[in-house]
Structure formats: structure tokens, C-alpha cells
MARBA-3410 file (N, C-alpha, C, O; in Angstrom, 1 decimal):
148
19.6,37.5,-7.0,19.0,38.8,-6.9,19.8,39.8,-7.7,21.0,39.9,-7.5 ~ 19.1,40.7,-8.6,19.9,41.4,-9.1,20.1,42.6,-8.1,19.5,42.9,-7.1 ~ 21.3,43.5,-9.0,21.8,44.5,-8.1,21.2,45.8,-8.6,20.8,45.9,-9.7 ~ 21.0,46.7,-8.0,20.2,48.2,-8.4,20.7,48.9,-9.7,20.2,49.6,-10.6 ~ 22.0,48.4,-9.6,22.8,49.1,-11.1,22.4,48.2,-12.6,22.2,48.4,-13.8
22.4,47.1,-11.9,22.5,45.9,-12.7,20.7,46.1,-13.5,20.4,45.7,-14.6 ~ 19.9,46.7,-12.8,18.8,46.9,-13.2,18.4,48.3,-14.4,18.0,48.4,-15.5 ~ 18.7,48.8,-13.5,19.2,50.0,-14.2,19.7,49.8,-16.2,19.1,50.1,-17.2 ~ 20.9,49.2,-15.9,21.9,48.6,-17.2,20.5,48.1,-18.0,20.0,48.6,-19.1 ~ 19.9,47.0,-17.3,19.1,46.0,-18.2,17.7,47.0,-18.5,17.2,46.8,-19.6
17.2,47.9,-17.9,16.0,48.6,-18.5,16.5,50.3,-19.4,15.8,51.2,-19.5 ~ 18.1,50.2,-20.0,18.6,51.4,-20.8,18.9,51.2,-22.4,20.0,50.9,-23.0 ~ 17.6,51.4,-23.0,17.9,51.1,-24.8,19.5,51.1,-24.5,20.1,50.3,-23.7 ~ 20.0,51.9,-25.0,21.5,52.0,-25.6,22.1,51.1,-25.0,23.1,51.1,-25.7 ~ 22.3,50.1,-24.0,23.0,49.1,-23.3,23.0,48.0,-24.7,24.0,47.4,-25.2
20.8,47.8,-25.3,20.7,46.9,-26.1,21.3,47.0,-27.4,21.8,46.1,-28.1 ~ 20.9,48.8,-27.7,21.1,48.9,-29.4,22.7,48.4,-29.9,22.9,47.9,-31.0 ~ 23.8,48.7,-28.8,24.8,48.2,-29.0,25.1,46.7,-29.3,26.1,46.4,-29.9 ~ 24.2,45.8,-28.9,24.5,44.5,-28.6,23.9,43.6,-29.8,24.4,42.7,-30.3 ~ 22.1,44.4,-30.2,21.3,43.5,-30.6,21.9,43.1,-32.7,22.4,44.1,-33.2
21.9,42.1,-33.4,22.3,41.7,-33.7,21.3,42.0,-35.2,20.3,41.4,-35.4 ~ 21.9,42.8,-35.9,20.2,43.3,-36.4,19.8,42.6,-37.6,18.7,42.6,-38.1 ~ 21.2,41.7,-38.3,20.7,41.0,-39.0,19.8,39.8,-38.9,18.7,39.5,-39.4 ~ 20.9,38.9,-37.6,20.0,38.1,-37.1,18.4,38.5,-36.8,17.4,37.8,-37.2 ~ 18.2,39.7,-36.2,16.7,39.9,-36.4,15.9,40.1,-37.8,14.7,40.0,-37.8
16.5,40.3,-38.8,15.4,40.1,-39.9,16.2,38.4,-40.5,15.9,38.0,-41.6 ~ 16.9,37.8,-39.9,16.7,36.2,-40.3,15.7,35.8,-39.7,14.9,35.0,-40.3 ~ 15.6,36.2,-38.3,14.5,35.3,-37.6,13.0,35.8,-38.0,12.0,35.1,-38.3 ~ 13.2,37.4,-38.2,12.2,37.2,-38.8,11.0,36.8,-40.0,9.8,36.8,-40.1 ~ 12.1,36.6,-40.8,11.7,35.6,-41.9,11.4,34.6,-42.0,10.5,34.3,-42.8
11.9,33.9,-41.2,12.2,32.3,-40.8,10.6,32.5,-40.4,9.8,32.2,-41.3 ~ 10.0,33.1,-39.2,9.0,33.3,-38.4,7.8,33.4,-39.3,6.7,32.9,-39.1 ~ 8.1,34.3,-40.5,7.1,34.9,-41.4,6.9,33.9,-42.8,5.8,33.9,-43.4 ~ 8.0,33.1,-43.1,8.0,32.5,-43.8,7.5,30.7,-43.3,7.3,29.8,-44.2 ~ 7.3,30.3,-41.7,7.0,29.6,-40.9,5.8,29.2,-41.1,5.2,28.1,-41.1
5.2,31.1,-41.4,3.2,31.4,-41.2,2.7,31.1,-42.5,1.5,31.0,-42.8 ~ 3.9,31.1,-43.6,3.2,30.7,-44.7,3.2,28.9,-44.9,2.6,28.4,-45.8 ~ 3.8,28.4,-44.4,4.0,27.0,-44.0,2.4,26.5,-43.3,1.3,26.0,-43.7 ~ 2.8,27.0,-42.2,2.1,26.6,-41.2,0.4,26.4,-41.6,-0.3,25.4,-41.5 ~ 0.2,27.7,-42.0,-1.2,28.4,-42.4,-1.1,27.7,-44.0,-1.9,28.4,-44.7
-0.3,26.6,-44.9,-0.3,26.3,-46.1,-1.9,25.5,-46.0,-2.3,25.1,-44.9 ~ -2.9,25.2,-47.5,-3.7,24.3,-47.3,-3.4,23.1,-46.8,-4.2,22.7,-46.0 ~ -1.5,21.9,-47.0,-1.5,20.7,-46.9,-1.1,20.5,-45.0,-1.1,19.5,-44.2 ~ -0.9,21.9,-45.1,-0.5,22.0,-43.2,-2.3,21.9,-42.3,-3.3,21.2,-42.2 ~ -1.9,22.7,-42.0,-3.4,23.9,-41.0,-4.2,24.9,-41.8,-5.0,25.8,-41.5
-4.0,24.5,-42.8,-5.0,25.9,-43.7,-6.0,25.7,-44.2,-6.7,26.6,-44.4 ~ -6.3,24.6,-44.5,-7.8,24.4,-44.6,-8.5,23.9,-43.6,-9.7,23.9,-43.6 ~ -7.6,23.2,-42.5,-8.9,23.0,-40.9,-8.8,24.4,-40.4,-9.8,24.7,-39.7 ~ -7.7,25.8,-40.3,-8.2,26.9,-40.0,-8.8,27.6,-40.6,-9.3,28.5,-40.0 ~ -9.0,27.5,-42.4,-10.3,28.3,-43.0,-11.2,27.6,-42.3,-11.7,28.2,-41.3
-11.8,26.2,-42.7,-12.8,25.9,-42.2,-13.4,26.1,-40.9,-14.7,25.9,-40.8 ~ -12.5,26.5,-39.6,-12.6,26.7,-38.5,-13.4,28.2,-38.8,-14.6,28.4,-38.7 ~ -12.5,29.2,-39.2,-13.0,30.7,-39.8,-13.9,31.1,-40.9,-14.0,32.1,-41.6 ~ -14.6,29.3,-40.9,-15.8,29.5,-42.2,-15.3,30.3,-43.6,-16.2,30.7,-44.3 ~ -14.1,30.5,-43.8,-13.5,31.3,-45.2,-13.4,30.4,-46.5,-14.0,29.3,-46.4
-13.2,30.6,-47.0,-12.7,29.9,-48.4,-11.5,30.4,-49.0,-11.3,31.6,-48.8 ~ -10.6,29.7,-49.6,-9.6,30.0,-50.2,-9.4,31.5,-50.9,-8.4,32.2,-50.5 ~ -10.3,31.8,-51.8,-10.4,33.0,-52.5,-10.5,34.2,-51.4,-10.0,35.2,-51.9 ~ -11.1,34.4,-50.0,-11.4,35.0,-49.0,-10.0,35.4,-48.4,-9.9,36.5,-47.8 ~ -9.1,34.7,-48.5,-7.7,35.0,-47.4,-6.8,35.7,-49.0,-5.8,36.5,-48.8
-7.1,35.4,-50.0,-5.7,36.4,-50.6,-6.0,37.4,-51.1,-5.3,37.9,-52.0 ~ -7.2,38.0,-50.4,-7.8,39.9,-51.7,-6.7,41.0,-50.9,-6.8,42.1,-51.4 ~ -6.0,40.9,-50.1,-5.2,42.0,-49.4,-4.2,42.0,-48.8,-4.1,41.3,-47.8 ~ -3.1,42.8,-49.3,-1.3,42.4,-48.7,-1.5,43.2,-47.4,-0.5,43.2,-46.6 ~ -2.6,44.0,-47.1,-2.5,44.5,-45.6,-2.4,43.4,-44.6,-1.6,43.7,-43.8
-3.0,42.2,-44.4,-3.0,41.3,-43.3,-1.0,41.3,-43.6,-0.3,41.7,-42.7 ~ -0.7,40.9,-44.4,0.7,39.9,-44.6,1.7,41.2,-44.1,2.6,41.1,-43.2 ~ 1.1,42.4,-45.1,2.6,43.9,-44.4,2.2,43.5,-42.6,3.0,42.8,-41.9 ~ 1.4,43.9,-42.3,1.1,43.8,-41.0,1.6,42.5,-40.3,2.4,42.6,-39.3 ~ 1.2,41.1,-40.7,1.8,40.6,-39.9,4.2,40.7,-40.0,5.0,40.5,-39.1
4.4,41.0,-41.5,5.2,41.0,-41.2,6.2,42.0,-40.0,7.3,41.7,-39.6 ~ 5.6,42.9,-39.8,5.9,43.7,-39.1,5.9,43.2,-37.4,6.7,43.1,-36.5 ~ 4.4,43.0,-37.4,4.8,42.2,-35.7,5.8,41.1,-35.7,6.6,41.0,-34.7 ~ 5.9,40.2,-36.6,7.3,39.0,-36.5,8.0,39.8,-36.4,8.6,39.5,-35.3 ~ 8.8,41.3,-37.1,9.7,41.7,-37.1,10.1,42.4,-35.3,11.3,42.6,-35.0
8.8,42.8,-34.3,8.5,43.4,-33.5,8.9,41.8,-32.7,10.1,41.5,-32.5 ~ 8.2,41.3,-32.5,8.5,40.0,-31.6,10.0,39.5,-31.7,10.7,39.4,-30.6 ~ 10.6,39.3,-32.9,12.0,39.0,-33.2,12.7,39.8,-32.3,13.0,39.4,-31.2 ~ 13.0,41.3,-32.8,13.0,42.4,-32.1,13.2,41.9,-30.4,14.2,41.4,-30.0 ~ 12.1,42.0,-29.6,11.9,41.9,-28.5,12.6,40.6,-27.8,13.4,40.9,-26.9
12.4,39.6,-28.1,13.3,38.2,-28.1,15.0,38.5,-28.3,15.8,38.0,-27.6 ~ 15.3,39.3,-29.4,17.0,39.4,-29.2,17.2,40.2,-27.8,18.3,40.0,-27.4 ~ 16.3,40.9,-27.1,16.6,42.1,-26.2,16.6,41.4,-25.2,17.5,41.6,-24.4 ~ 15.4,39.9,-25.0,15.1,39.4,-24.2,17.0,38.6,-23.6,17.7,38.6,-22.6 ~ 16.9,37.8,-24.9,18.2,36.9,-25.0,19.4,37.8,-24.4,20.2,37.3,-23.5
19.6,39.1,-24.8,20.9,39.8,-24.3,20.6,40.2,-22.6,21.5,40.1,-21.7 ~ 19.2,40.8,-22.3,19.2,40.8,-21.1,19.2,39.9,-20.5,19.9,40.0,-19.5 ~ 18.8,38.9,-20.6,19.2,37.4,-19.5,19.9,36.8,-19.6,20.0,35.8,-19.0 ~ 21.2,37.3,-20.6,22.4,36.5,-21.0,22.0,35.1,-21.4,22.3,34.1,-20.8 ~ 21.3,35.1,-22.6,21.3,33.2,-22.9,22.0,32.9,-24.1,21.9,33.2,-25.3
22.9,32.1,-23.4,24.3,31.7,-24.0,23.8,30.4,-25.0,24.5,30.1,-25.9 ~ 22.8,29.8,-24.8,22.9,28.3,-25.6,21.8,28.6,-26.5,21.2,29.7,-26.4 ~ 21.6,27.8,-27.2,20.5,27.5,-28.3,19.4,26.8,-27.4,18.2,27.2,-27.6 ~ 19.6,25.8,-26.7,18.5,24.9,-25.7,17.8,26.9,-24.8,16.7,27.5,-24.8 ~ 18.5,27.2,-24.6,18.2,28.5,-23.8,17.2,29.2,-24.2,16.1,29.3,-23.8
17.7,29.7,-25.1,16.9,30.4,-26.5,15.9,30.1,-26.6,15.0,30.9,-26.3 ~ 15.3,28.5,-27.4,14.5,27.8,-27.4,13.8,28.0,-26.2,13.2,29.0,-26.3 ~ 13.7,27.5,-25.4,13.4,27.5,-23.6,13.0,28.8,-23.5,11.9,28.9,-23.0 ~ 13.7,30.5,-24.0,12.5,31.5,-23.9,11.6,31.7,-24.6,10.6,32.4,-24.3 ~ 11.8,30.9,-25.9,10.9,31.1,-27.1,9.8,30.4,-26.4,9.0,31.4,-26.4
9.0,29.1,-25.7,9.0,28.4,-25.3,7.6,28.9,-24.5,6.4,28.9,-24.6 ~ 8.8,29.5,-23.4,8.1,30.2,-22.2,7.6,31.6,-22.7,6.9,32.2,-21.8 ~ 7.8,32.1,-23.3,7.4,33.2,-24.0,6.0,33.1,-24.9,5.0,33.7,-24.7 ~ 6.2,32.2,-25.6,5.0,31.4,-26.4,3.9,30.8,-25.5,2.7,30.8,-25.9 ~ 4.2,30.4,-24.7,3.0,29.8,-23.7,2.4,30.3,-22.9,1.3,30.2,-22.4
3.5,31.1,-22.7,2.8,32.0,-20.7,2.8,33.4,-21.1,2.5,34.3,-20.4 ~ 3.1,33.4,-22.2,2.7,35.3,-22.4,1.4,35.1,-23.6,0.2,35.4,-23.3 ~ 2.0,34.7,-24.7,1.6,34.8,-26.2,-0.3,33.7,-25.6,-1.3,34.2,-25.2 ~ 0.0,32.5,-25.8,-1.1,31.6,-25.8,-2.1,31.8,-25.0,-3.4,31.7,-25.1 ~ -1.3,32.4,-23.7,-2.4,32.9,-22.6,-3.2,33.7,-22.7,-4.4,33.8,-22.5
-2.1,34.6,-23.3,-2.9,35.9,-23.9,-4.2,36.0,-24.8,-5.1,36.8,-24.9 ~ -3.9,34.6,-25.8,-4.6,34.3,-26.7,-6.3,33.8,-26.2,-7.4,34.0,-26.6 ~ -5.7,33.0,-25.0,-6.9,32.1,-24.2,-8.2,33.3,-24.0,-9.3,32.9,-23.7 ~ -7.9,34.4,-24.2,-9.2,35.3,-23.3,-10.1,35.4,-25.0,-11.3,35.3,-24.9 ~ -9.4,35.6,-26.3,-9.7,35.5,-27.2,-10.3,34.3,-28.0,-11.2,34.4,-28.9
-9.8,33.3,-27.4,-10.8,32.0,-27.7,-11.9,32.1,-27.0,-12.9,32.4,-27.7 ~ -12.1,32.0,-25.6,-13.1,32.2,-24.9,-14.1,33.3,-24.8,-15.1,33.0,-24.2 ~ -14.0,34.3,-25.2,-14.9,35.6,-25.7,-15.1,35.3,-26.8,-16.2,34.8,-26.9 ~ -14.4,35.5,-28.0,-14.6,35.2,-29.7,-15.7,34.1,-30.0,-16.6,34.2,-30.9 ~ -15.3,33.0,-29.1,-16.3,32.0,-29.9,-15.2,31.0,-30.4,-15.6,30.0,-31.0
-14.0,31.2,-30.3,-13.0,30.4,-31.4,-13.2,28.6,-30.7,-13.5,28.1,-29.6 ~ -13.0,28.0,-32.3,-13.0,26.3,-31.8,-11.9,26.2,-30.8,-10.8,26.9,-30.7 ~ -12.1,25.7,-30.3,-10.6,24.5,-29.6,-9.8,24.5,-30.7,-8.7,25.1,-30.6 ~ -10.0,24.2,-31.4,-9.4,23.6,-32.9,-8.4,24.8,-33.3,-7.2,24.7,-33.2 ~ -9.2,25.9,-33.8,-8.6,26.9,-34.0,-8.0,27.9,-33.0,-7.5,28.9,-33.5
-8.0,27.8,-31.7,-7.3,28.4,-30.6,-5.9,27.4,-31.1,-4.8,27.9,-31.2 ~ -6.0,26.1,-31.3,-4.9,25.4,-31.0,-4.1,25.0,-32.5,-3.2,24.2,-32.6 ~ -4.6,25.9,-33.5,-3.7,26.2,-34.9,-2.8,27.2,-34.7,-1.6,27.3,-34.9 ~ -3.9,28.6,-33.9,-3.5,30.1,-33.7,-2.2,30.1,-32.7,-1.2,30.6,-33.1 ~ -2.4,29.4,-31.5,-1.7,29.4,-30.6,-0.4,28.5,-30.7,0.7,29.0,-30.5
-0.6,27.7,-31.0,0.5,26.4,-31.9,1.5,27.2,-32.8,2.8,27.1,-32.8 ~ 0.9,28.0,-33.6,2.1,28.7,-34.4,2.5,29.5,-34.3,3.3,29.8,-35.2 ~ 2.3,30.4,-33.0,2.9,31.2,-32.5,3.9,30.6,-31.3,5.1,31.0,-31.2 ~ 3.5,29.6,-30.7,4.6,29.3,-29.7,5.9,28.4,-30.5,7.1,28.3,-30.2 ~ 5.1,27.5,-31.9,7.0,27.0,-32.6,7.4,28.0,-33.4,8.5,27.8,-33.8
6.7,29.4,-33.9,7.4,30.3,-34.4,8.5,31.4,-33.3,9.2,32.3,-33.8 ~ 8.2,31.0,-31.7,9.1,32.3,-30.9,10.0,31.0,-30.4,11.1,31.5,-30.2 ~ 10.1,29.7,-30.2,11.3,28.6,-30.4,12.5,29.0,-31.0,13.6,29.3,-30.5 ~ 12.1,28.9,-32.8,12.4,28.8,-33.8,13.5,30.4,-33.7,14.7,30.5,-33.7 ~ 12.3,31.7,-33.8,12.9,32.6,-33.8,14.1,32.8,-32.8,15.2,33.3,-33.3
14.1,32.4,-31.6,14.9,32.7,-30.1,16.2,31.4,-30.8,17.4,31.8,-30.7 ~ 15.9,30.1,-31.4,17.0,29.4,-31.7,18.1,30.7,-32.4,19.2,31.2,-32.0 ~ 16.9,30.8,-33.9,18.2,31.9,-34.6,18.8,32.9,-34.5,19.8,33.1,-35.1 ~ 18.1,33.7,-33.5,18.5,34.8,-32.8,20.2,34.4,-31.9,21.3,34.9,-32.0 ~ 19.8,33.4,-31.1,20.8,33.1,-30.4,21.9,32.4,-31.3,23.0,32.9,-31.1
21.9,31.6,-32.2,23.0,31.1,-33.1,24.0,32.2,-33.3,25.2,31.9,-33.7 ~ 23.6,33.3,-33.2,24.4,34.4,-33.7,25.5,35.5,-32.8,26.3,36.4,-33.2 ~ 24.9,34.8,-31.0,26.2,35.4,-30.2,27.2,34.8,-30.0,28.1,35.3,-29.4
END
């Protein structure tokens, strides 16, 4: 059980800004952003999730607004994951992994589930969308933590 002060500590930016590791946050974030261009490649998931979003090739590259934008939430999620890692003290990489993990599944995927089910999304494509968000917050929380 935590202690009253102990709570206190853990909900005061300046406890984090001192701690958080800020390079490590734009490695992970890249790793993460550079993941989505993997992931989402035609020889990966990119052409069963155009096909899933009825697009075509020529349809996903008319605009660097999707890419500035997503880069920015990777950089937001990275972000939030070092804070996470410093407030819960996670000392290992298995750890890290394990919030990425639980973070990905029970916040991120879940969250996603009300958007499959209202939108209309395939199975298919809930499970591209969702899938590369939970091995990109793993991945991120690994490199984040390599670095305390």
C-alpha cells in the first residue's frame, strides 16, 4: 500500500522531469514510428489493412499530416511510458516489456474494441490496428528501460 507522501511524490511533474530520460524518449520513439512503417509496409500488414480500409496504394501517401501527427502521439505515448517506468520503479527490461504489454492490451486495445464495434472495422483490421500498437508499447517500454 502506498504511503500518502509517497503519492503525493508520484502525481508531482518535477519528481519526473528530473528523472525522465529524454533521449531515450525520442529513441523509443522512433523505434515505435519507424515499427509503423514496418508494420503497415505492403510485404507486412499493408496491403490486408488497405484492403480491409478499401484504399489503394496511391490513397495513403497524398499527405505528411497523418505521419507529423502520428509522429507526435508515439512521441506522447513514449513520453507517458518513461513516467510510467519511473513511477513504478521498473528496474528490468522483462518489466518494461510486461508494462508495454499491459498497457497495450488493457488500456490501448480495449480502448480500440469500442471502435471496431461501432466503425464497422473487420476482425482483421481491429487485429492489424491493435497488434501494432501493443508490440510497438513492448518494444517502446524495452528501450525506454535499457537506459536506467
Amino acid at each position: 500500500m502506498l504511503q500518502t507522501n509517497t503519492l503525493f511524490i508520484m502525481l508531482d511533474p518535477a519528481f519526473y522531469l528530473n528523472e525522465i530520460h529524454y533521449l531515450a524518449v525520442v529513441v523509443a520513439t522512433l523505434a515505435g514510428f519507424f515499427l509503423g512503417m514496418l508494420w503497415y509496409a505492403t510485404p507486412v500488414f499493408g496491403s490486408a489493412w488497405m484492403k480491409e480500409l478499401g484504399l489503394k496504394k496511391e490513397d495513403t501517401a497524398s499527405s505528411l499530416v497523418p505521419l507529423i501527427v502520428t509522429f507526435i502521439v508515439t512521441l506522447i505515448l513514449a513520453f507517458s511510458l518513461e513516467v510510467l517506468i519511473i513511477g513504478l520503479d521498473i528496474t528490468s527490461v522483462q518489466g518494461a516489456a510486461f508494462l508495454g504489454l499491459f498497457v497495450g492490451i488493457f488500456l490501448l486495445a480495449t480502448n480500440m474494441l469500442s471502435d471496431y464495434l461501432y466503425s464497422g472495422w473487420s476482425k482483421k483490421l481491429f487485429l492489424i490496428q491493435a497488434g501494432y500498437r501493443v508490440v510497438m508499447l513492448i518494444i517502446m517500454a524495452a528501450i525506454l528501460n535499457l537506459w536506467r
